[in-house]
N, C-alpha and C positions, 0 to 999 in steps of 0.2 A: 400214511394217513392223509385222509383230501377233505379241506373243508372250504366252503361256501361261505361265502359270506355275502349278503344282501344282495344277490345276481337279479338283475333288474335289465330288460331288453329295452330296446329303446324306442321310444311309443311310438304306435303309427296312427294313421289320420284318422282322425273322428274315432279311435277303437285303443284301448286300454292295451300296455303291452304285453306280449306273448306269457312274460317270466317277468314276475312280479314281487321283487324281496324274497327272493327265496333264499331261506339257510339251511346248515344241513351238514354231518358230516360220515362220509365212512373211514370205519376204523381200519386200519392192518389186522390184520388175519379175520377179517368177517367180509362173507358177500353182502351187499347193500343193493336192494334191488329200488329203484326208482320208479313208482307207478301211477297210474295217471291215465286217462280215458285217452283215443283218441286226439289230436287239436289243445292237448290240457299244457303242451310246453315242455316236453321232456328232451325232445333233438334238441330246440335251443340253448337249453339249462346246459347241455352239454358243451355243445359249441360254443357258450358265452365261458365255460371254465377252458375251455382251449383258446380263448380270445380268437373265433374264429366271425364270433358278431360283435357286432359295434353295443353298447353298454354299460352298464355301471354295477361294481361288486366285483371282487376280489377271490378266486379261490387258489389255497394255498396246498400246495403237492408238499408233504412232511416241511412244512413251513417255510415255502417261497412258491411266490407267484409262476406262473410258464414263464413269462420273459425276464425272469430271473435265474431261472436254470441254463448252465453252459450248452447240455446238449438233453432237450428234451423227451428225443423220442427213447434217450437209456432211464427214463424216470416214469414217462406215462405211454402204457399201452394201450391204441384205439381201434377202435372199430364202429365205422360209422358207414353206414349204407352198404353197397356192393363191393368188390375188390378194386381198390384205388390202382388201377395198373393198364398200361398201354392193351388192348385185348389180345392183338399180336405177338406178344411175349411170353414166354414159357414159364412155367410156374416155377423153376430152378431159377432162371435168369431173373423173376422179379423179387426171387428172396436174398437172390444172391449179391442185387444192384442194393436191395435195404440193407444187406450186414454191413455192407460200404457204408453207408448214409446215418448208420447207428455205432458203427467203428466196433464189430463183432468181427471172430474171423468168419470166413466162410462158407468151412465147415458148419459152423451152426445152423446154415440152412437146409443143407442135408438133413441134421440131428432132428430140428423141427418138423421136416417133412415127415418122416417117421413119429414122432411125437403125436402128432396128430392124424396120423393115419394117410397120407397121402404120398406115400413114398413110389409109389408106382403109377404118380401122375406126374413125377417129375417134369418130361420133355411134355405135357399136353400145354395148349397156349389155353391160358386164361378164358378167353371169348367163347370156349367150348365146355367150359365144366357147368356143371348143375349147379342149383343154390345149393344144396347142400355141402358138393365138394366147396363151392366160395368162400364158405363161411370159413370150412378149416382151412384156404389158405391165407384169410382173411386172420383169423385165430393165430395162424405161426408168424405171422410179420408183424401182431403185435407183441408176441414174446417172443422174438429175438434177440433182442437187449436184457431181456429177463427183468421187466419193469417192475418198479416195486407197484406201481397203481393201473389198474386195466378199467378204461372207457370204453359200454360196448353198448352201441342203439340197439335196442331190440335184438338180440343174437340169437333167440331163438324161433324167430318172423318166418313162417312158411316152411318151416322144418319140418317133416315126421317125428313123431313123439321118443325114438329110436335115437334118430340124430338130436334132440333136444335135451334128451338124459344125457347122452354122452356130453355134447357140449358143456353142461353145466357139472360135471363129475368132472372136467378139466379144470373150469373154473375153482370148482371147490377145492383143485390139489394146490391152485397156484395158491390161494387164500390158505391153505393149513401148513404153508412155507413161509408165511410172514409178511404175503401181500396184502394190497386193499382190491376188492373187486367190488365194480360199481356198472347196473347194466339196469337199464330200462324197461319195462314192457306195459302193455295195455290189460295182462291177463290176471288178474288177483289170485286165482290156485298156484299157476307158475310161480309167482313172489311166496307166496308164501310154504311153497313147497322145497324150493330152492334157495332162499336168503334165510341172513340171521336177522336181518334187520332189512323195516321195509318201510320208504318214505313216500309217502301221498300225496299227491299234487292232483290240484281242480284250479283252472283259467288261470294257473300260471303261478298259484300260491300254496305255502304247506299246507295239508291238509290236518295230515296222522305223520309221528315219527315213532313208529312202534319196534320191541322186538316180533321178532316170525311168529312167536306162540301168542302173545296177544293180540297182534293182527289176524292170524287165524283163529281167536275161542269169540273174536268182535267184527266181523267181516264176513267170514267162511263158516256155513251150517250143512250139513247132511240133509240130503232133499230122497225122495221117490220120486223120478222120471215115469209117468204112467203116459201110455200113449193107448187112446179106446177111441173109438166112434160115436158114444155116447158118454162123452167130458160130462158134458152139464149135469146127466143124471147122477154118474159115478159122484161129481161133485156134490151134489145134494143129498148122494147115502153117505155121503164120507162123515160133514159136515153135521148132519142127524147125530152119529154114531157118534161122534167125538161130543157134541153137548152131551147125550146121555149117559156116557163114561165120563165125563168133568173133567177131560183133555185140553188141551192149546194145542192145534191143528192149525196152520194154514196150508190151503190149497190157492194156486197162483195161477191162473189158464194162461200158458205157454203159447197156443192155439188154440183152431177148432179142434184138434183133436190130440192135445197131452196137456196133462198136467203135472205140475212138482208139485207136492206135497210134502210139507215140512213140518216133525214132530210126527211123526207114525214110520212103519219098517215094510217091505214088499210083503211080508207073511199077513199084516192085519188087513193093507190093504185086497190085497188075493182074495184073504176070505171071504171079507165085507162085499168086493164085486160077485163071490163065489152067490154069497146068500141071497140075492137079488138079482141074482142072474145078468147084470150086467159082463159084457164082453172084451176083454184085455187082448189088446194085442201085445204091448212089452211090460213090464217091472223092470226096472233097474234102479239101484244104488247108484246116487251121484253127490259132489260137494257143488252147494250153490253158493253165488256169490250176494251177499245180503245189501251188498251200496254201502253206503256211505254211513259211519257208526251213529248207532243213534243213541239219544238222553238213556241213562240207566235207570233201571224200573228197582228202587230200594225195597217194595213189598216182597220181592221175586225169592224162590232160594232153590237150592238143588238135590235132588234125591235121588242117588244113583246113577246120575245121567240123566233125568226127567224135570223138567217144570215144576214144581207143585207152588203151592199157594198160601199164604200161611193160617188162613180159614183152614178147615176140616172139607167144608161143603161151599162150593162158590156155583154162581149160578151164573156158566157164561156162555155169550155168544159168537159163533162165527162168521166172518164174515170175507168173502171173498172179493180178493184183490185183483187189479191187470198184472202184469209182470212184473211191474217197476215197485208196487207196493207190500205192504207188509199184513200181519193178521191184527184184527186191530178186537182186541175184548173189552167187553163190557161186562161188567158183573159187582157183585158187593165186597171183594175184597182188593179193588185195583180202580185210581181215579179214569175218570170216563177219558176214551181217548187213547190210553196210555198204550203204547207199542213193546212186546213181550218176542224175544226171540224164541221161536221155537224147538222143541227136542236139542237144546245145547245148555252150555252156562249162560248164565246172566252176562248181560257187560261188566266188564271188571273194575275194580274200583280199588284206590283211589283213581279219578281221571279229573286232568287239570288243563287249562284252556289258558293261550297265551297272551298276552295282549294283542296278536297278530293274528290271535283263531286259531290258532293249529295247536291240537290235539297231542296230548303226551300220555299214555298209556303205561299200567307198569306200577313195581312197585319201588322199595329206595334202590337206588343205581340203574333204574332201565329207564332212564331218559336218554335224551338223545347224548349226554356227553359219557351215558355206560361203556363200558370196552365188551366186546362182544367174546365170546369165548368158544372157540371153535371146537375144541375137544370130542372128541364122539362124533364129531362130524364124518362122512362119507368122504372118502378121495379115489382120486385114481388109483389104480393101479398103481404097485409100488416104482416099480420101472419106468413107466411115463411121468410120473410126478417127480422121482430124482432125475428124470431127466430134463423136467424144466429148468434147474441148475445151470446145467452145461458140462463143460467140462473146466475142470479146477485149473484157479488162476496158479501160472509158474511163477516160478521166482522173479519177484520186480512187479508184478502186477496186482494192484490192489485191487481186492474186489472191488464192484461197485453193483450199484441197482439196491433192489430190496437188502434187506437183512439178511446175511448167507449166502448172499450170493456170489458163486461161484466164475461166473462167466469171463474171459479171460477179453479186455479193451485191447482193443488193436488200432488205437488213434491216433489222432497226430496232425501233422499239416497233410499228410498225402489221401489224407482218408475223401475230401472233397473231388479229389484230381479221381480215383479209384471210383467212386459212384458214378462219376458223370462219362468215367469211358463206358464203363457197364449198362449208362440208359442209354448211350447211343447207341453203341453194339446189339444192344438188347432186341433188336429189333432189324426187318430187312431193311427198315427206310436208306441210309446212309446208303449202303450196296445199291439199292435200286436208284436211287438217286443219282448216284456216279455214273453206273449205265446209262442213263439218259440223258446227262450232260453231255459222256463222250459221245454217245451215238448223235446228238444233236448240233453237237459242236462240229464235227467231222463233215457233217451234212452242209453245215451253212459252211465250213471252208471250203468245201469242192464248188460251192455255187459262184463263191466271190473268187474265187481262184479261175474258173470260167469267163467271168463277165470280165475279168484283169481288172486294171488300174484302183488294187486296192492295198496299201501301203503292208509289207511282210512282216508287221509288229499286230496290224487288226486282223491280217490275216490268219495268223497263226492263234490267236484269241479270237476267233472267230466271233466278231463285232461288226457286223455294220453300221452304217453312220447313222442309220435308220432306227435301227434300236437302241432301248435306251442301257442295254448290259450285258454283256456276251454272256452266253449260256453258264459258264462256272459260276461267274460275280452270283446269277441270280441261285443257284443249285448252293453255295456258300448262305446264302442271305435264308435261305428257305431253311437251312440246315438250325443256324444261327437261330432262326424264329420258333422253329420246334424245341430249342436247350430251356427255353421257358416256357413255350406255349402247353407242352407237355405236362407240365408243371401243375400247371392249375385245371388242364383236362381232364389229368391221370395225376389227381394229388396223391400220391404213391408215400410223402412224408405226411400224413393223416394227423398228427400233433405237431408237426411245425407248420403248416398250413399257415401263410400268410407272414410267418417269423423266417423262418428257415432260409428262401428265395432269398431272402434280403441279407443273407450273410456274407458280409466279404469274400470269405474263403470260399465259399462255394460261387460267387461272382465270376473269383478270379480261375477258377478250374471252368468255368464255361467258354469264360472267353479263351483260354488256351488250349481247349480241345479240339473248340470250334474253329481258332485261327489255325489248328496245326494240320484239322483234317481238310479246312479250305486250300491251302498249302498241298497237300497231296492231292485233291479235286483239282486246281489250278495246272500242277503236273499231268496227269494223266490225259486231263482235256487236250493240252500242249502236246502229248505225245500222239496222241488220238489222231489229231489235225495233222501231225506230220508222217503219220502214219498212210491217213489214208490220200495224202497227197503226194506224196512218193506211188502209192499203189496206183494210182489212178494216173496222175502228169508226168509218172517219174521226179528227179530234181529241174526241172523247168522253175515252182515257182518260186523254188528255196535257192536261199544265194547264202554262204558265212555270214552272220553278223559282224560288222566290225567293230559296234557297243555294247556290250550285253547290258550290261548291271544297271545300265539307267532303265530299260526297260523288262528286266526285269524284278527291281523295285518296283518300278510302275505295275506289275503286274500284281505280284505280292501283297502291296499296299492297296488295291484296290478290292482283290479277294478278301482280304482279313478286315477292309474297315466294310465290306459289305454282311461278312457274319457277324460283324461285333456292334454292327446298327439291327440286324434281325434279334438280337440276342438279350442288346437293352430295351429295345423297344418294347419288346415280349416282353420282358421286365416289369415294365412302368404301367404297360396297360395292360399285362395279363393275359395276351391272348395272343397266340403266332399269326392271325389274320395279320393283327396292328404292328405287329413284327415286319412283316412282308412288304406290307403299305408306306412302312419307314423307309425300309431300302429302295423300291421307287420310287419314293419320292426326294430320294437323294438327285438323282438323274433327272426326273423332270421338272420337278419345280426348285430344288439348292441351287444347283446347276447354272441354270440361267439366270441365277440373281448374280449369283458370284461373278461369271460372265460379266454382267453388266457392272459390274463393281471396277473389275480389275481394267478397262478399257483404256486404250488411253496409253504413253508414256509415264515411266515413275519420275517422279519429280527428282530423286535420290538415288543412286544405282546402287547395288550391293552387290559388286565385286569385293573380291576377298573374304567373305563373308565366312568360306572354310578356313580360313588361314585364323582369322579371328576365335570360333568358334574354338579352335585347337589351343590358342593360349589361354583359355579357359581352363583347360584343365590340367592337373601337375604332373601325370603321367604323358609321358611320349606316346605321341599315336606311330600306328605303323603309315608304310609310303599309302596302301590302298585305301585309307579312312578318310583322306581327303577327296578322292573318287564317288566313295558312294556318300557322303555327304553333301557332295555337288549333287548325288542322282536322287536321294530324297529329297532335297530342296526343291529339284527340278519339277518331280514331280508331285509335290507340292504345291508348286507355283502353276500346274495345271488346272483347270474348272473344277476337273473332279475330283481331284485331291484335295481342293481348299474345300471345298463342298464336303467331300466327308469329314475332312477333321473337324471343321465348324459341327456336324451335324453328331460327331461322336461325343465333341465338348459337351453339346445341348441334352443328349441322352443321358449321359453319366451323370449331371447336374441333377437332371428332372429324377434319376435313378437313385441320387445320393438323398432329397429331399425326402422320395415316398421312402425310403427308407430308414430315414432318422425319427419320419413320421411313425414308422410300423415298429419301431422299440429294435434298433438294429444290433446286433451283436459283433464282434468284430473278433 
């Protein structure tokens, strides 16, 4: 169950905010459709219950807030705009990176591909499907966790009316299994064709919290679409005909050339155009949408489905409206004025008005805190609807998600490390990347291995003094900047958005993917360079090292602090640009402060400083600890070392802060 509570955006300048005190709740097992014009506040209302905008109000998912739930995308499933996914990625690989990310196994995304009908789009990439394939793959990433609560903007926006029954005959199975479904749209037949319950928003406030049948007998009337070339005439036989029979007829000019007609059937109108020889291009049966509910007329009452009046004989007129308006009678048994729905029921009554304005419909229990009762509802197929389930939890694993649910967790500390090898893999970048580090690497060692006098540690890191980063450092940093930048390009976690990033655990699986595939980047490059200089000079410019391990610390240390400064920095500002900007600016401008810093003799030497370090701890180290703790140190005590450790200090800090800020989870 999801409730709202006083969701209030936060005001912008000179203009009242978006989403204004609005409450509201849907139940488990009822569709709640959210409707609302255009600009009326319904993405934000959303967003502000995912804490994805800044404001005030509370909504509570079966009674805890989002950043109160451990892992929230096995609790609320979303759908917000297009498919939150790299477009490069294959529609397998982006469901298969979410079961990581929601700690499903991953076979489920198979099962779901099937579920929803897209099982032979497996291998297509994203950036190639229609909207209508997006939406189903949009659809199975948010029931993969088999969430008890489903957020969906508008999910049936630009669909055929084909795929929009289907979409919402899925929704309805997840809802007659004990979920809440809660979805948006600008269309009033939609809502009320498909919800049990339908909540009204105008500039950002409730309007109506109705069930589906009184929103449809106080909203929704049966109209004639008449489309002629002579409107105005047809309108003024129609108009005759209905005073001289003592009908409630309104006619509404659509155009120049249709009108709805509300309160008559395509047979009276036919004829009436028949007798007068006016000429019909269409008749059709349609449900129009009446606006916004208006005052109930008490004189009104109903006779088989007809208007009547409680006079015998009333004397009244018609009078015709633009589009927006309604039929407005005058006569002796109704005050002047008074607005009369036509050919349906009366508005229903009792109808009770809050101190807030918003409208309660209904009679005892069908206010907004009734339970909605799904029964006799339509669902899927039986097959696709037990298979939203999944498959049943084995022994040791408790269900979780909704009520019933079956879905077998496969969580834990490794579930972070498992997602984030799946978004990098997910895609050629990493591969393509490596390639052009080594091709580039290789290139500038044959140059500098040419021109000589360049020391066989820059060499082989193909660094010159000129640049600020041998090709891996930056292909490492680039790597590093995309473990976040991706993040917020391709929010691929669509309800952890803006919580999620900021989680320890998934911190620490970035930075150790990233240091371990810089680690292999750093290799290959190294191989690359002595590859193609043996091909080219023979051994001329390779000699034995006689130190390895300090320099290649040095190298190690500079690869991994240049991915884990693209990695936070993407972090803190959200964007792999400001990622990238980070790691050059370790080298251009850290650089030469540190430089300037360290100049000079130390006042204090620190010899022994290994030997020290070793009584420190009560375990024996082996002979070689005090080697490479000389060669960290060492290269430490270099520009660029002190530069990045300072500059990782400062990241992690800044990284820890927005983080404590953003409700972190640990």
């Amino acid at each position: 169950m999801l409730q709202a509570i006083g969701l209030t955006s936060s005001p912008r300048r000179h203009l009242p905010p978006l989403v204004n005190d609005l409450t509201f709740e849907a139940r488990a097992g009822c569709v709640t459709a959210l409707l609302g014009e255009p600009g009326a506040g319904k993405t934000t209302a959303l967003r502000l219950m995912l804490e994805l905008e800044p404001g005030r109000g509370v909504t509570y998912f079966r009674g805890r807030p989002l950043h109160r739930i451990p892992h929230p995308g096995r609790e609320v499933g979303v759908l917000l705009g297009d498919v939150p996914g790299h477009p490069a990625r294959t529609v397998r690989n982006q469901l298969r990176m979410l079961t990581a990310a929601v700690g499903v196994p991953a076979s489920r995304a198979d099962l779901m591909m099937e579920v929803v009908g897209i099982g032979g789009l497996r291998d297509q990439r994203l950036g190639s499907l229609s909207a209508g394939m997006e939406r189903r793959v949009a659809l199975a990433a948010a029931l993969l966790a088999d969430p008890c609560t489903l957020l969906l903007d508008e999910p049936g926006a630009g669909l055929p009316t084909r795929e929009r029954t289907w979409l919402h005959g899925l929704l309805r199975g997840h809802a007659s299994l004990g979920g809440a479904v809660l979805f948006t749209t600008d269309d009033a037949k939609e809502a009320a064709r498909y919800a049990d319950r339908v909540v009204s928003i105008a500039d950002g406030r409730l309007v109506a919290d109705q069930d589906a049948a009184d929103f449809a007998r106080t909203r929704l009337r049966p109209r004639v679409a008449v489309r002629t070339p002579h409107a105005a005439r047809l309108a003024d036989v129609l108009g005759r005909e209905a005073r001289s029979a003592q009908r409630v007829v309104e006619i509404v000019e659509e155009s120049g050339s249709r009108l709805s007609v509300y309160g008559s059937n395509c047979a009276e109108i036919g004829e009436a155009a028949f007798r007068h020889g006016v000429l019909v291009h269409q008749l059709a049966d349609e449900t129009g949408d009446a606006g916004a509910a208006a005052a109930p007329v008490p004189q009104a009452r109903t006779r088989g489905g007809a208007t009547s009046l409680p006079e015998a004989r009333v004397e009244a007129s018609l009078q015709v409206r633009p589009a927006t308006g309604s039929v407005v009678v005058h006569g002796s048994g109704l005050p002047a004025g008074a607005q009369v729905p036509a050919h349906g029921e009366p508005r229903p009554e009792p109808r009770t008005t809050s101190p807030a304005g918003a409208v309660h419909t209904g009679g005892p229990g069908s206010g907004s805190g009734a339970a909605c009762d799904p029964a006799g509802l339509p669902a899927p197929a039986g097959a696709a609807a037990d298979s939203l389930r999944g498959p049943v939890a084995g022994p040791g694993h408790a269900p979780a998600g909704r009520p019933g649910s079956g879905v077998r967790r496969v969580g834990g500390p490794l579930w972070p490390l498992r997602y984030e090898v799946r978004r990098m893999f997910g895609t050629a970048t990493p591969l393509l990347t490596t390639a052009v580090v080594a091709a580039v690497s290789a290139l500038i060692s044959l140059v500098l291995a040419r021109a000589g006098h360049t020391p066989q540690n820059r060499l082989l890191a193909a660094w010159p003094e000129l640049f600020p980063l041998p090709p891996a450092a930056l292909g490492a940093g680039l790597l590093g900047s995309l473990a976040f930048g991706e993040e917020y390009r391709y929010p691929a976690l669509a309800a952890d958005r803006g919580t999620v990033p900021r989680r320890m655990g998934l911190l620490a699986a970035k930075l150790g993917v990233c240091a371990a595939f810089a680690l292999v980047l750093g290799l290959l490059a190294v191989a690359a360079d002595v590859a193609a200089l043996r091909l080219v000079f023979g051994a001329g410019p390779l000699s034995a090292p006689g130190e390895w391990i300090a320099p290649a610390a040095s190298w190690a240390g500079l690869l991994i602090g240049c991915a884990w400064a693209g990695v936070l920095a993407s972090g803190v500002f959200r964007a792999a640009s400001a990622g990238m900007a980070a790691v050059l600016a370790v080298p251009v401008m850290v650089v030469p402060l540190v430089r300037k810093a360290l100049e000079g003799p130390s006042a204090y030497p620190v010899t022994g400083i290994a030997s020290r370090l070793r009584g420190l701890s009560r375990a024996p180290w082996p002979p070689e600890a005090d080697r490479i703790v000389r060669g960290a140190l060492r290269v430490m005590a270099q520009p660029v070392g002190t530069a990045l450790v300072l500059s990782l200090m400062v990241l992690l800090c800044a990284y820890a802060l927005t983080a404590l800020r953003g409700r972190v989870r640990w």
